[in-house]
N, CA and C of each residue as an Amber inpcrd file, in Angstrom:
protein
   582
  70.6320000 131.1940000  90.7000000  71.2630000 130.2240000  89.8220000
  71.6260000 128.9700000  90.6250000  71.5970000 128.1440000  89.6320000
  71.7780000 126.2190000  90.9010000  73.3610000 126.3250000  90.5010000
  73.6100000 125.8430000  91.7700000  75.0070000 125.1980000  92.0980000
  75.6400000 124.2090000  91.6610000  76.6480000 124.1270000  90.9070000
  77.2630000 123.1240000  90.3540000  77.6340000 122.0890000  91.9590000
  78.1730000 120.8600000  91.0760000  77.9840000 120.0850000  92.1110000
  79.4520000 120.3200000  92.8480000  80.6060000 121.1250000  91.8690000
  82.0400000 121.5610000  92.3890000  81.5750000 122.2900000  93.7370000
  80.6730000 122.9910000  93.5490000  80.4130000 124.3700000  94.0760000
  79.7790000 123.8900000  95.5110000  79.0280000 123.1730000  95.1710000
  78.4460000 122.3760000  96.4260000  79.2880000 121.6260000  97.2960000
  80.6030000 121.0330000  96.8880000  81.1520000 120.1810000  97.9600000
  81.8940000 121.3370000  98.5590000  82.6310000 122.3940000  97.4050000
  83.7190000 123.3640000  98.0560000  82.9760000 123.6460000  99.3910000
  81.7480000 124.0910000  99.3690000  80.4130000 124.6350000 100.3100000
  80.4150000 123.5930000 101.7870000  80.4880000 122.8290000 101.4680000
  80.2220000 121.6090000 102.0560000  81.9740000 121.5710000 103.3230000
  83.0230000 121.4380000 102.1090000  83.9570000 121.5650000 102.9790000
  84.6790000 122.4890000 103.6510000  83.8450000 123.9840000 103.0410000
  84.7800000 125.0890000 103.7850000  83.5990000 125.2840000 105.2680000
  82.6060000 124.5880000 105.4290000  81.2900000 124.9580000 106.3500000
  82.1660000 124.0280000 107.6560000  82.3940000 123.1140000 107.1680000
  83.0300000 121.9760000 108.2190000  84.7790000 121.6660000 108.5050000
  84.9770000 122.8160000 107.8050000  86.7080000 123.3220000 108.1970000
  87.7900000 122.2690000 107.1540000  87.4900000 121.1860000 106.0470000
  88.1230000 120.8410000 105.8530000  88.6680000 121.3910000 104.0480000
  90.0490000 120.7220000 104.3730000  90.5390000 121.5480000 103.6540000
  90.7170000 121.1660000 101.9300000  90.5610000 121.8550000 101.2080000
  90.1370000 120.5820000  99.7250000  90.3520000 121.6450000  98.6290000
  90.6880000 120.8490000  97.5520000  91.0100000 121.6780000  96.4980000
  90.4020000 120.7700000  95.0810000  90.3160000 121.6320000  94.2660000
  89.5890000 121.1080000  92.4000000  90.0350000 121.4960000  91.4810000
  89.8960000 121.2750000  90.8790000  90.0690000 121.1240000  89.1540000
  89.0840000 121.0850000  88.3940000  87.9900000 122.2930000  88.3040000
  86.7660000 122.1160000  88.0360000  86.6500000 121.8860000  86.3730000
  87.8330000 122.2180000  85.7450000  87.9670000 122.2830000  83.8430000
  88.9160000 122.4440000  83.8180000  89.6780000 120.9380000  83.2870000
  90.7990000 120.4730000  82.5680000  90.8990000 119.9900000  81.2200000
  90.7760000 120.9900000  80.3640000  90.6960000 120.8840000  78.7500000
  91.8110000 120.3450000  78.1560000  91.9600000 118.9580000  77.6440000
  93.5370000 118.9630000  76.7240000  92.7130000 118.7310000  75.3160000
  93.6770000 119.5900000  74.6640000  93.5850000 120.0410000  73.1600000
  94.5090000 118.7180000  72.4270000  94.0990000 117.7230000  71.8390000
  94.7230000 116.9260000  70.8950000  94.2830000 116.6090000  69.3480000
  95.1350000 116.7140000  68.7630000  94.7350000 116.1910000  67.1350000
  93.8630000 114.7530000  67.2880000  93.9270000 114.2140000  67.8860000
  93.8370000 112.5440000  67.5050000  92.6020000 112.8240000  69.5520000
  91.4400000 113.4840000  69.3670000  90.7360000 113.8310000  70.5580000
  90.3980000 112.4430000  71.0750000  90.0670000 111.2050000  70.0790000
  89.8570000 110.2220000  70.7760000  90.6820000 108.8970000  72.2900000
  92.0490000 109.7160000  71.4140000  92.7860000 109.1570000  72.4810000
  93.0460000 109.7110000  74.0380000  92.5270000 110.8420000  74.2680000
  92.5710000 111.6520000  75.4350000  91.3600000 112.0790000  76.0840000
  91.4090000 112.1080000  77.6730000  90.0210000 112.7060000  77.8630000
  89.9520000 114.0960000  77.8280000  89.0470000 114.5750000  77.2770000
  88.4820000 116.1090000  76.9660000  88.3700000 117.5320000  77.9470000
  87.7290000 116.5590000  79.1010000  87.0710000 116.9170000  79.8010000
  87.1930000 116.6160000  81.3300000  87.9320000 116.5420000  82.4630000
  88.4030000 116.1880000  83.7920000  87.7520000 117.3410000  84.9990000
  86.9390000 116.4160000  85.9400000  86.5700000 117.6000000  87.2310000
  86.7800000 116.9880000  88.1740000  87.7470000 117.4860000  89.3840000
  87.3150000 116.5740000  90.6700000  87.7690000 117.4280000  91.8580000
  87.6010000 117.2640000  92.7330000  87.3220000 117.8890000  94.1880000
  88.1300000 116.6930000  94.9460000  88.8760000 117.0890000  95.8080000
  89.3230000 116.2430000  96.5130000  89.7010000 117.0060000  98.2220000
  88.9640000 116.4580000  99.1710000  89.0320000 116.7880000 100.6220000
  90.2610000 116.0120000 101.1870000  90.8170000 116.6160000 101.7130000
  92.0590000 116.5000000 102.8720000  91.3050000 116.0270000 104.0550000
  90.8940000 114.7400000 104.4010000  90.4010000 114.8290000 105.4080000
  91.7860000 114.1830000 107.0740000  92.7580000 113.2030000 106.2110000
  93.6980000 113.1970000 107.6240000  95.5270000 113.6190000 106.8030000
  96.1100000 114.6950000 107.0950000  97.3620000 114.9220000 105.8870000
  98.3250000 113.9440000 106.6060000  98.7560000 114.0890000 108.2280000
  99.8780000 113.6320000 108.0950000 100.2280000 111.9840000 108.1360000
  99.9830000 111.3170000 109.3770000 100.0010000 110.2360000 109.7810000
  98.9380000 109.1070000 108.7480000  98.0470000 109.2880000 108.6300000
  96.7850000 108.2410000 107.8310000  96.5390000 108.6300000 106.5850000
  96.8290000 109.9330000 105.7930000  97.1170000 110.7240000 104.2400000
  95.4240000 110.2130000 104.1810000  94.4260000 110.3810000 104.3440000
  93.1560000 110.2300000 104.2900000  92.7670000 111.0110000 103.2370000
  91.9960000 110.6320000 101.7550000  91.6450000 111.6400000 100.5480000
  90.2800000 111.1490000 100.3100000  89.2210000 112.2410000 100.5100000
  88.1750000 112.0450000 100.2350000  87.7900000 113.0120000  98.4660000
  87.8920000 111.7700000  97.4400000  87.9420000 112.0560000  96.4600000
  86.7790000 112.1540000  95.2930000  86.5090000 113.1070000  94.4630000
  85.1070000 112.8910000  93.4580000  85.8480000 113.2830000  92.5890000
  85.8070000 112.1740000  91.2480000  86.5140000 112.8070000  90.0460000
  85.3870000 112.1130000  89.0320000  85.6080000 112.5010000  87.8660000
  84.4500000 112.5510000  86.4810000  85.2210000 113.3220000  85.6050000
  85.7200000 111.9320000  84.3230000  85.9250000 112.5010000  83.2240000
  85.1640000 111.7380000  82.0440000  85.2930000 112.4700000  80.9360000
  84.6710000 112.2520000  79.7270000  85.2440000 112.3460000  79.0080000
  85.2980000 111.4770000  78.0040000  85.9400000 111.3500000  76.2310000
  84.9750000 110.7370000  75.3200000  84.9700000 110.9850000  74.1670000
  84.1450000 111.1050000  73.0980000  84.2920000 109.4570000  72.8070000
  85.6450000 108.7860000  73.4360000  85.6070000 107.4660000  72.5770000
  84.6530000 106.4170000  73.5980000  84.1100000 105.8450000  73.7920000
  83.4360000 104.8340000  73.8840000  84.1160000 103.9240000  75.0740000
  82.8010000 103.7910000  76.4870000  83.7390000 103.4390000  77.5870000
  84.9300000 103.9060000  77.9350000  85.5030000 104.9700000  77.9270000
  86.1960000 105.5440000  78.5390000  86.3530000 106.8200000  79.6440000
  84.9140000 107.1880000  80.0080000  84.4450000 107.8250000  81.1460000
  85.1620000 107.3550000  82.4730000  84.9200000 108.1930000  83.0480000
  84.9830000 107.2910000  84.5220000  84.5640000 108.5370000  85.4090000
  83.7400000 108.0300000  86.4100000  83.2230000 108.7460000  87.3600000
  83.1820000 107.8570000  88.8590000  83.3690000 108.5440000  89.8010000
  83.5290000 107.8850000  90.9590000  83.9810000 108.6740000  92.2380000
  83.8840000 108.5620000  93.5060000  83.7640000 109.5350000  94.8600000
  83.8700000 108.5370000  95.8480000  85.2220000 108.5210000  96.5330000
  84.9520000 107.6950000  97.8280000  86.9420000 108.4270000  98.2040000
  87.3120000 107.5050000  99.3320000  87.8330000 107.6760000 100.1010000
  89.2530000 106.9140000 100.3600000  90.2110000 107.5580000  99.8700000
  91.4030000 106.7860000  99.7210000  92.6580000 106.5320000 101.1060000
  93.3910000 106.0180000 101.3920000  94.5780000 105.9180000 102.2480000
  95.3820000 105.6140000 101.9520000  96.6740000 106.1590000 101.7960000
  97.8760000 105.3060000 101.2000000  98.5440000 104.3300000 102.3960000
  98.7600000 103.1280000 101.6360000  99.6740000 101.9390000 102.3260000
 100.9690000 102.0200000 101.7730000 101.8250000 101.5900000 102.4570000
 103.0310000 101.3010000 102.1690000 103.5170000 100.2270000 101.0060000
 102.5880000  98.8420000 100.9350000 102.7870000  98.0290000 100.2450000
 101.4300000  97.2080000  99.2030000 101.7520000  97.1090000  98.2870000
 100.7710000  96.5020000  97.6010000 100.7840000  95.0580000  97.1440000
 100.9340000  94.0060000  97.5350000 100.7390000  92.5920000  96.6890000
 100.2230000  92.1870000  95.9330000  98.9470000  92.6630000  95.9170000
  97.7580000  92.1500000  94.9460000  96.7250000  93.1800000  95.0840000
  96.8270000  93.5160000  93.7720000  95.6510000  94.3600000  93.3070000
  94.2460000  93.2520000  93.5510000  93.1320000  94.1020000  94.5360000
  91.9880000  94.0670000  94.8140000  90.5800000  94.5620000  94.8180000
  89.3680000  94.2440000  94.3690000  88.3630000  94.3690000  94.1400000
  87.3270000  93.6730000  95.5370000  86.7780000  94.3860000  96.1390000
  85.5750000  93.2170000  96.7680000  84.4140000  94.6740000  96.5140000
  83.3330000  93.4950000  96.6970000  81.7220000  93.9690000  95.8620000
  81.0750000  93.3550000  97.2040000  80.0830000  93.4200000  97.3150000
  78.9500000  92.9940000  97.9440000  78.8100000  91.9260000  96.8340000
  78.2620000  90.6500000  97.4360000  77.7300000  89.5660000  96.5270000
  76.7150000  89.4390000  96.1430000  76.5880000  89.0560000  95.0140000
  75.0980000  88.9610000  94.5190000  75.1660000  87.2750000  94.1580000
  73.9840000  86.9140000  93.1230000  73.7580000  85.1360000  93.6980000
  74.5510000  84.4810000  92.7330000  75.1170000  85.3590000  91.6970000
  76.1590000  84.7150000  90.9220000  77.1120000  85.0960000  91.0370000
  78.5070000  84.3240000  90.5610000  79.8540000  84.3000000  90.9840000
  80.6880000  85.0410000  89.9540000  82.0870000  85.6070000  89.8780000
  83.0670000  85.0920000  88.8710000  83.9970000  84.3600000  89.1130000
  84.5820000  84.2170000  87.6110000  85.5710000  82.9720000  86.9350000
  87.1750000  83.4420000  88.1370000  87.1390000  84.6870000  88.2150000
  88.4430000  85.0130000  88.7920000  88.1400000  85.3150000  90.8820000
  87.0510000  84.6580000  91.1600000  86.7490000  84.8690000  92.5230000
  87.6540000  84.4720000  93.0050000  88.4110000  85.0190000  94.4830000
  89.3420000  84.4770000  95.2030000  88.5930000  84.4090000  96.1600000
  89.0160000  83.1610000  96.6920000  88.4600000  82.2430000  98.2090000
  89.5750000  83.1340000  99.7670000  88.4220000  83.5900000 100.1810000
  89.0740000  83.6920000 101.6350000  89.7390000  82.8480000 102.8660000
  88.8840000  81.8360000 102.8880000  88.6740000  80.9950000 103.5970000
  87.8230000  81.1410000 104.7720000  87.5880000  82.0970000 104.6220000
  86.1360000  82.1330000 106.0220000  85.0660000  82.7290000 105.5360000
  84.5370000  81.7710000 105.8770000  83.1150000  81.3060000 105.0450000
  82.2780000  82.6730000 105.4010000  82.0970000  83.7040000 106.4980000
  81.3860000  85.1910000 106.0190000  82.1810000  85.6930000 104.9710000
  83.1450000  85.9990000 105.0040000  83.9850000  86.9580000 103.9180000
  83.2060000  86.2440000 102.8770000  83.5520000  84.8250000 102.4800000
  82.8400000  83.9690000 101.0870000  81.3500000  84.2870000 100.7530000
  81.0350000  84.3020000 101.4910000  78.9140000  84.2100000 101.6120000
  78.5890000  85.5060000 101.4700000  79.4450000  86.5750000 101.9540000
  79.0930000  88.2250000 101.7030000  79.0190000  88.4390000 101.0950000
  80.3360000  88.7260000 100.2450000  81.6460000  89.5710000  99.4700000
  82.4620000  88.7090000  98.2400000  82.2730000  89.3010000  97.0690000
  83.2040000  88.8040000  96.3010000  84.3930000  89.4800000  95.7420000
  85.3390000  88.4470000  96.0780000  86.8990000  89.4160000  95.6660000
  87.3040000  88.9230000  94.7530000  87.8450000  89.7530000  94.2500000
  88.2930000  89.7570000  92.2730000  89.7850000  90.0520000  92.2040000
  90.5020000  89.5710000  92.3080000  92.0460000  90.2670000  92.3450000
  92.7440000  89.2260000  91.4970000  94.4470000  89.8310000  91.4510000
  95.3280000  89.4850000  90.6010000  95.8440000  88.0290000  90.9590000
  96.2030000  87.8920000  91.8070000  96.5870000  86.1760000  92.2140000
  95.5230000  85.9380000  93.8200000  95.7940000  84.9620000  94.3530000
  95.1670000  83.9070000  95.4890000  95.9710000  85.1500000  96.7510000
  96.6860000  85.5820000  96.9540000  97.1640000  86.7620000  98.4550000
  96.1750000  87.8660000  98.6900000  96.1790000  87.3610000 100.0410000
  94.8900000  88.4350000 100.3570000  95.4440000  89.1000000 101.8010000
  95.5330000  90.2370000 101.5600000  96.0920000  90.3660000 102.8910000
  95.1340000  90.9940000 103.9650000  95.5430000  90.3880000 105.2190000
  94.7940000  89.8630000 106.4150000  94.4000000  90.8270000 107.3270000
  95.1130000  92.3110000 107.1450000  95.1970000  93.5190000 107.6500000
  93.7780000  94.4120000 107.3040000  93.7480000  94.2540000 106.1700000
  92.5720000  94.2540000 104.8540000  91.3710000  93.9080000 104.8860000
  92.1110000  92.5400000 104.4900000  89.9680000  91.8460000 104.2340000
  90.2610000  91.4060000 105.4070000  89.4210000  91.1890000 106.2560000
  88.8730000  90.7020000 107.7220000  87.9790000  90.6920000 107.6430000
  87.2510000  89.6160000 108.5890000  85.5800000  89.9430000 109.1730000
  85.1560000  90.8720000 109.5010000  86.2230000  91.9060000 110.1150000
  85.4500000  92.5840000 111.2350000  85.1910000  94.0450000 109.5990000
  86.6560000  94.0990000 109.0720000  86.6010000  94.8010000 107.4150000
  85.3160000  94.5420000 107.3950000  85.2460000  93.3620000 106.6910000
  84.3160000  93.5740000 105.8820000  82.6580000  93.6330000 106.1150000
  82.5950000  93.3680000 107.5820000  81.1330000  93.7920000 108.1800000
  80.6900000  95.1600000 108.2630000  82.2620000  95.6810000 108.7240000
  81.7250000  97.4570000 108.1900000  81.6290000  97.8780000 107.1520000
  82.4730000  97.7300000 106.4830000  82.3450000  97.5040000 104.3180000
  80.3380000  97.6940000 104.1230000  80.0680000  96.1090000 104.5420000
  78.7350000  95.7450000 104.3800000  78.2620000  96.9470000 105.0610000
  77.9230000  97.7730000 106.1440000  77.0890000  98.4310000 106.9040000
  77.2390000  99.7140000 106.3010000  78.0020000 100.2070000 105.4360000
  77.8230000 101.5080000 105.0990000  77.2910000 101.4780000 103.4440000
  77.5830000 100.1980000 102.7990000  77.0030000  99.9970000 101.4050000
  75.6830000  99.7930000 101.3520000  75.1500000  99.9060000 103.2120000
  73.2210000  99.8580000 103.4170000  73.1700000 101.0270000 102.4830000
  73.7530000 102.0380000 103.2590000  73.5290000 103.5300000 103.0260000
  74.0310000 103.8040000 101.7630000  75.2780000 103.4750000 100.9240000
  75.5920000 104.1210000  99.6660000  75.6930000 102.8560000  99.1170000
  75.0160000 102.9240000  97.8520000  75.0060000 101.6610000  96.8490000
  75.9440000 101.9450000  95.7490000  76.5200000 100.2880000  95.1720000
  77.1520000 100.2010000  94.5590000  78.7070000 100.2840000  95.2510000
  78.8420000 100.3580000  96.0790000  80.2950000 100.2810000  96.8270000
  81.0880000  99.2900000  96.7110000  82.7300000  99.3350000  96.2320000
  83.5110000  98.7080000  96.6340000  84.9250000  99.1300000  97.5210000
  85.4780000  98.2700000  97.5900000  86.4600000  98.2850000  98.7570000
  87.6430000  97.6600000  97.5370000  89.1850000  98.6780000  97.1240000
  89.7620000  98.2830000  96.4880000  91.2950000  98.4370000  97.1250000
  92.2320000  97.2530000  96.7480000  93.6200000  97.7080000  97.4450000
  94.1080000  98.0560000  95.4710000  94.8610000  99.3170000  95.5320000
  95.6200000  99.5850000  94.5180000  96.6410000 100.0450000  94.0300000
  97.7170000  99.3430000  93.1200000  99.2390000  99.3430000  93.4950000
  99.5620000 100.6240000  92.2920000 100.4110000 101.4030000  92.9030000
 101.0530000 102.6790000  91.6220000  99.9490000 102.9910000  91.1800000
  99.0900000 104.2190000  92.1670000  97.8860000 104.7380000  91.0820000
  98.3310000 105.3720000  90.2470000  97.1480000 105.4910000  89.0130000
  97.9980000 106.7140000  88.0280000  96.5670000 107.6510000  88.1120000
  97.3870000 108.8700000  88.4810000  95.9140000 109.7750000  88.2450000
  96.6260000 110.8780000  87.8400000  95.6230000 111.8450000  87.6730000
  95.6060000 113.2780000  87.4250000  95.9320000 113.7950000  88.3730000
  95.3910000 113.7270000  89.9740000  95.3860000 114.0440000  91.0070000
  96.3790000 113.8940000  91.4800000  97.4170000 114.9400000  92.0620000
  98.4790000 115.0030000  92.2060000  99.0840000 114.2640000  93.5850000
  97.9230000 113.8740000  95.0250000  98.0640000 113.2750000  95.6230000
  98.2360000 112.0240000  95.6250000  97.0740000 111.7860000  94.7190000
  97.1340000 109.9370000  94.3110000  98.1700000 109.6970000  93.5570000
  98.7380000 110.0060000  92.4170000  99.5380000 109.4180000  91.6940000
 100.8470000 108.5750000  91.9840000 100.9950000 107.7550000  91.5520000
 101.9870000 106.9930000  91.9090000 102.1360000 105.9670000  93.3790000
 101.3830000 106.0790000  94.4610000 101.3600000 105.4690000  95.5040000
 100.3080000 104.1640000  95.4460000 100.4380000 103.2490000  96.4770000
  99.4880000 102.4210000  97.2560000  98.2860000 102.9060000  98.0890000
  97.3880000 102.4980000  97.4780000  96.0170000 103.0940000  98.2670000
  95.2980000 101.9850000  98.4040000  94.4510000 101.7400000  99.8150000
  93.1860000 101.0960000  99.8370000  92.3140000 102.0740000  99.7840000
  91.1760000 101.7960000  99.3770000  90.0430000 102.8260000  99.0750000
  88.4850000 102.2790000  98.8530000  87.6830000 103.2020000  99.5520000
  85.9330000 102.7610000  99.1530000  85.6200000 103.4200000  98.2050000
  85.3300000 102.8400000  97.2440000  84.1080000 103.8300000  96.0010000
  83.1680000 103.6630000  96.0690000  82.4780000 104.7210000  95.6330000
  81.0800000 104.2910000  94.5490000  80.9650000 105.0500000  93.1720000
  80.9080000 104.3200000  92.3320000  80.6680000 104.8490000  90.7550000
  79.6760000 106.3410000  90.9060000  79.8090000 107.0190000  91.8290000
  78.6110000 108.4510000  91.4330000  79.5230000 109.1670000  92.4080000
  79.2560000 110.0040000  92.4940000  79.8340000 111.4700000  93.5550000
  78.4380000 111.6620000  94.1420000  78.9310000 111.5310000  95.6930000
  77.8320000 111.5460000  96.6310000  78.1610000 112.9700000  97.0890000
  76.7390000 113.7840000  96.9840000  76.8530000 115.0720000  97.3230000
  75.5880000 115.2740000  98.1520000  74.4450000 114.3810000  98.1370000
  73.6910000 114.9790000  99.2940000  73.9520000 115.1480000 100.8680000
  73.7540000 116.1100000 101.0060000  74.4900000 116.3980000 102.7190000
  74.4090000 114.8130000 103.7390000  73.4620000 114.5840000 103.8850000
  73.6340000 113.5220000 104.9340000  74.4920000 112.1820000 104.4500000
  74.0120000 111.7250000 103.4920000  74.6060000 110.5370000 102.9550000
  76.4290000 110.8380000 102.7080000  76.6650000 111.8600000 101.8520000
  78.1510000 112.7460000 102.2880000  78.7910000 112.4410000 103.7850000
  78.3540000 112.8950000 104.6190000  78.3540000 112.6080000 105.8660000
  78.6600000 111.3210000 106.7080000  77.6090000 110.7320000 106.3120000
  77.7610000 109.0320000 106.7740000  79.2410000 108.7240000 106.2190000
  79.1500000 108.6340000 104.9600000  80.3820000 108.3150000 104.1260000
  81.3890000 108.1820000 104.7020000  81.7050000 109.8190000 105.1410000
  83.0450000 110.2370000 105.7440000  83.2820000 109.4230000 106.9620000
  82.2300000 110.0830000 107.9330000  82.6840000 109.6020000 109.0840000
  83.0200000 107.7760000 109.3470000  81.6730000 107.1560000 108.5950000
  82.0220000 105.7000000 108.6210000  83.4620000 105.0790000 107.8680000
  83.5820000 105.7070000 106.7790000  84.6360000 105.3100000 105.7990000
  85.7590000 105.7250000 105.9610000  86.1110000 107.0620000 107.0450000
  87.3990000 107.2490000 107.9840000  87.4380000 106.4430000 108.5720000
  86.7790000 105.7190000 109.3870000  86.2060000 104.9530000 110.7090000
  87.3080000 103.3890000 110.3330000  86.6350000 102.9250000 109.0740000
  86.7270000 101.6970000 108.5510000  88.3310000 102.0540000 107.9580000
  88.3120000 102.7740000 107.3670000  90.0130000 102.6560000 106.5630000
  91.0190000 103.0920000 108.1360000  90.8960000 103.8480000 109.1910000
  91.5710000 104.0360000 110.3490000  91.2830000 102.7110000 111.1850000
  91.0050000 101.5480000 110.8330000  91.1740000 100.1770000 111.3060000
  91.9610000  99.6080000 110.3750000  92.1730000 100.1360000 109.3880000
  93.3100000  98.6910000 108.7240000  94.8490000  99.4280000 108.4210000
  95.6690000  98.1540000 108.9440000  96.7000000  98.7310000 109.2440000
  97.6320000  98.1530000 108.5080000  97.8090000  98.5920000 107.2390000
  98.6890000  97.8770000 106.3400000  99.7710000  97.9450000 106.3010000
C-alpha cells in the first residue's frame, strides 16, 4: 500500500532523529459547513526547541467554500517583535501598487516586498538575506520569505507569536529537495537576528 504523505515525513523524521508531531484528521462538524474548514492535516518538525524555536511546518486544509484552502510547508522562527507585516517574492518583470522600496538597489532588482507600511527591518531583509533567500528558491519554487505578527493557527506552537518564515505553497516531501530545505533554511533563518 502507498504512503500517505503524513506517513512519509513521520518516516523521514523519526530516520534522522527529529522530533515532530501531526494532526493527520481534524474534522469540525458545523451547521453552517461553509464557514469552517472541514478538513486540517499537518506535520510539524521540531527542528531547534530551545534558544532559535525552529518549526519545520506542512499544513493543508480544505473547505467547501471557495478560496479558502490553504496549503503550504516551510520553516518558521519566532522573533520577539513584529513592526510590519512582510511578504518578499522573487521578482518577476512586473511590479505591485503596494511595493516597498529598500533602498539598495539588489534587494530592489531581485525581490519584491509587499508589506503593511514603508519599515523594513534591517536584521531581516539584507543583502546578504536575501541572496540566500534567492539560492535556495533555485531549488524550491515559488518561495517566499514572510515576517508575521500574532499568528493564528491551529498549530499549537505557532499560535499567537512573531515568526519570520520561508514558504512554499506545496509540502515538499521528496527526500533530497526536503533536505536542502532544512539545512539551507535553518542556515538562513539562524542568521537573522531579530
Amino acid at each position: 500500500m502507498e504512503k500517505t504523505s503524513v506517513e512519509i515525513l513521520e518516516e523521514f523524521a523519526k530516520n534522522r532523529g527529529i522530533k515532530c508531531y501531526s494532526n493527520s484528521n481534524n474534522v469540525n462538524f458545523s451547521l453552517v459547513s461553509s464557514e469552517r474548514f472541514i478538513n486540517t492535516k499537518y506535520v510539524v518538525f521540531e527542528l531547534e526547541k530551545n534558544a532559535n524555536e525552529l518549526y519545520f511546518v506542512f499544513f493543508d486544509s480544505y473547505s467547501p467554500k471557495a478560496y479558502t484552502g490553504i496549503t503550504y510547508s516551510g520553516i518558521f522562527k519566532k522573533i520577539p517583535d513584529c513592526n510590519n507585516e512582510i511578504k518578499v517574492t522573487k521578482r518577476f518583470w512586473f511590479d505591485f501598487g503596494k511595493r516597498i522600496k529598500s533602498n539598495d538597489s539588489y534587494i530592489d532588482k531581485m525581490v519584491t516586498i509587499i508589506g503593511e507600511n514603508n519599515k523594513l527591518d534591517r536584521n531581516i531583509i539584507n543583502s546578504k538575506v536575501i541572496m540566500e533567500f534567492l539560492e535556495i528558491n533555485k531549488a524550491i519554487e515559488a518561495l517566499n520569505l514572510q515576517i508575521i505578527r500574532r499568528y493564528e493557527s491551529n498549530i499549537p506552537d505557532l499560535n499567537g507569536d512573531n515568526f519570520v518564515a520561508i514558504k512554499t505553497n506545496t509540502w515538499v516531501i521528496e527526500e533530497k529537495k526536503l533536505e536542502l530545505f532544512i539545512e539551507k533554511g535553518r542556515e538562513l533563518l539562524n542568521e537573522i537576528h531579530a
